[in-house]
C-alpha positions as CSV (number, residue, x, y, z in Angstrom):
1,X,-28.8,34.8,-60.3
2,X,-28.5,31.2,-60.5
3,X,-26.2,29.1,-61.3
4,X,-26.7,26.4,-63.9
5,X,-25.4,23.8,-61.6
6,X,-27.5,24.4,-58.8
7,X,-30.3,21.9,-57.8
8,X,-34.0,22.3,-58.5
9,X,-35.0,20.9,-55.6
10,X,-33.1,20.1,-52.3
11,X,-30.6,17.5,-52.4
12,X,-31.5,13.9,-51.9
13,X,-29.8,12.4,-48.3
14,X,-28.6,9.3,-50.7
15,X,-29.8,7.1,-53.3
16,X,-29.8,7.4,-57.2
17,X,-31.9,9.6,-60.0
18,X,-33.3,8.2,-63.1
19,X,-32.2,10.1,-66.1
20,X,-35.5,11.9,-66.1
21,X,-35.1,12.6,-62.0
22,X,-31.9,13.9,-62.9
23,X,-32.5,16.2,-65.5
24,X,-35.0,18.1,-63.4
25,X,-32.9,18.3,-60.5
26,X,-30.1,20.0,-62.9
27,X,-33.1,22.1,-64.6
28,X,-31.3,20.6,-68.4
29,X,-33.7,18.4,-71.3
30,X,-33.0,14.7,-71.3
31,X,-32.0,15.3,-74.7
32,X,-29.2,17.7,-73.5
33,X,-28.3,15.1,-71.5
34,X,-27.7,12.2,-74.5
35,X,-25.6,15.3,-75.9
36,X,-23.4,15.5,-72.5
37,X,-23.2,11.7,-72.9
38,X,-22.1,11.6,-76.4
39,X,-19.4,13.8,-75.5
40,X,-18.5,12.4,-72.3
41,X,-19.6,15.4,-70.5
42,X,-22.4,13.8,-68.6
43,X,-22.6,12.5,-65.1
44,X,-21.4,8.6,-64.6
45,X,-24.6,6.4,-64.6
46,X,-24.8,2.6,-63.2
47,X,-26.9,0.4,-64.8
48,X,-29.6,-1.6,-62.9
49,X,-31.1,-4.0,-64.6
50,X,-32.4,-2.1,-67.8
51,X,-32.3,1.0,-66.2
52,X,-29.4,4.1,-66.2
53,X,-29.1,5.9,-62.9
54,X,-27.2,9.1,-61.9
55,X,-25.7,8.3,-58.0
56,X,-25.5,11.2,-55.6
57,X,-21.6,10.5,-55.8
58,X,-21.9,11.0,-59.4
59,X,-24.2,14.0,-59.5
60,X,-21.8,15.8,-56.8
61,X,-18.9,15.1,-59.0
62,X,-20.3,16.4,-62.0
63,X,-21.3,19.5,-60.5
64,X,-18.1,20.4,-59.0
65,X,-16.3,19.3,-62.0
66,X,-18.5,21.8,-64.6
67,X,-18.1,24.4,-61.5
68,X,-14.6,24.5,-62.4
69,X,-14.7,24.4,-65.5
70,X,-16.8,26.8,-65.4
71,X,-14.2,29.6,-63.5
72,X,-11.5,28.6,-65.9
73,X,-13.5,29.5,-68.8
74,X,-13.6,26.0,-70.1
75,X,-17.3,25.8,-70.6
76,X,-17.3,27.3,-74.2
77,X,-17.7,31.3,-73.8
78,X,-15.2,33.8,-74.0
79,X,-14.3,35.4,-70.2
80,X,-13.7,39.3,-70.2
């Protein structure tokens, strides 16, 4: 089965997602996302010009951080 954290699509070689791009790529709802930001749970975004983008850095980062968490039983359901 797959794991929430895994890409959609095959990673990007550099570069930034939009929101949107982003979303898809991690298979979650934009609004899920605005949830993970309100909580401080979502991937860093830059701002350019009056856009919010997700780097690759970023993305990476925020996988391997919910992986973790994810091992140690941090992401909100009980481990057996």
């Amino acid at each position: 089965m797959a794991n929430s954290t895994e890409p959609v699509e095959e990673r990007r070689s550099g570069g930034s997602f939009s929101i949107a791009e982003w979303c898809r790529h991690r298979r979650l709802s934009v609004s899920m996302f605005y949830k993970l930001d309100q909580e401080g749970r979502a991937p860093a975004t830059i701002r350019i010009g009056r856009r919010r983008t997700v780097t690759q850095e970023a993305d990476t980062a925020w996988a391997a951080a919910n992986q973790s968490a994810s091992r140690c039983g941090h992401d909100g359901t009980s481990r057996t």
